[in-house]
N, C-alpha and C positions, 0 to 999 in steps of 0.2 A: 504494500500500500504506500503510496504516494502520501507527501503534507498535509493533502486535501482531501485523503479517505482514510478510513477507520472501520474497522470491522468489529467494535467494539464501543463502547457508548457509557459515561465518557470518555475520550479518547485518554489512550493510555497518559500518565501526569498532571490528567485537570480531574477536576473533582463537581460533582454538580453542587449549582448556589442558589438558595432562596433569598430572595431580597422580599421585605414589606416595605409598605406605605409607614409612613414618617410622619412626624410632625413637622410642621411649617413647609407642605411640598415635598417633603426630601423622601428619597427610596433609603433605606439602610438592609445590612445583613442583619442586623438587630430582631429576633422575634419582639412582639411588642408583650409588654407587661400590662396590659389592661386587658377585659376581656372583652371590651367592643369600641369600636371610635367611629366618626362620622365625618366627612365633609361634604358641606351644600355648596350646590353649585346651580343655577341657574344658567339653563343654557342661550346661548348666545349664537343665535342663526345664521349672523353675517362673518363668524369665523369662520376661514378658508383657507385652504393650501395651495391657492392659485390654478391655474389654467394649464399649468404642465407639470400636473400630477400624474400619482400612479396608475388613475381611474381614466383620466384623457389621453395618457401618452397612450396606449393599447388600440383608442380607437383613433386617435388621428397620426400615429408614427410619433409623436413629439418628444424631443428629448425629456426625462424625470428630472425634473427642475426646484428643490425647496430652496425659497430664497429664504434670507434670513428670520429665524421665527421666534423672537425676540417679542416686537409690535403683535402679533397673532395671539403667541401663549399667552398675554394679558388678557384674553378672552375666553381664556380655556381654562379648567384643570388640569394642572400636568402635576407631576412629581417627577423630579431628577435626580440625580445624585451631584456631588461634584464632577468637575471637569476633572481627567486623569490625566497624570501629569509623566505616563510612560504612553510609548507606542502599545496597542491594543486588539486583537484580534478574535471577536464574539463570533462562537462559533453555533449552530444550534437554533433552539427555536422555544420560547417560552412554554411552556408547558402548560400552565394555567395562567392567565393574566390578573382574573379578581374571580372572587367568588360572591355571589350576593345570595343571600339565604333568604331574605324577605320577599325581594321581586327580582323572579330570571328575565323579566324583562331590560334589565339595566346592564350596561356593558361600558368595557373602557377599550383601549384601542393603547398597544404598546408601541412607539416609534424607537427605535435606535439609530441616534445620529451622532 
């Protein structure tokens, strides 16, 4: 197997990592110590990821474009972590993103950028 495959999962040396929801925004590996937490969010219609998104590029050829999203996330909930301050290579694919035990109508959306 090459850099880029694995016949094994996780590849041999990493190990799998749960990150939660934080306070103030933030993602940590931290399990949390409380037994339930909440953020309201009122959604906000006119947030966008622009016209040469993931969704348009497909249907019109256009290059996958996120410009800065800085001015956007002020309209959104997001959670982050810090900026890492080595080179980085995320391999994989979330496994579960959230869990909502009251309404499975409610969902979040994981970006990595």
């Amino acid at each position: 197997m090459n850099g880029k495959q694995t016949a094994v999962w996780p590849p041999d040396g990493f190990e799998m990592q749960r990150w939660y929801f934080g306070a103030g925004g933030g993602l940590t590996p931290d399990a949390p110590t409380a037994a339930m937490g909440m953020d309201e969010y009122a959604v906000d219609f006119t947030a966008s990821t622009g016209s040469q998104n993931r969704w348009f590029s497909g249907l019109g050829g256009v290059p996958i474009r996120y410009v800065n999203r800085a001015e956007q996330d002020q309209r959104l909930l997001i959670y982050q972590t810090p900026a890492t301050t080595t080179d980085l290579e995320l391999t994989g694919h979330p496994d579960r993103v959230t869990e909502d035990r009251l309404d499975p109508h409610r969902w979040s959306v994981l970006r990595l950028s």
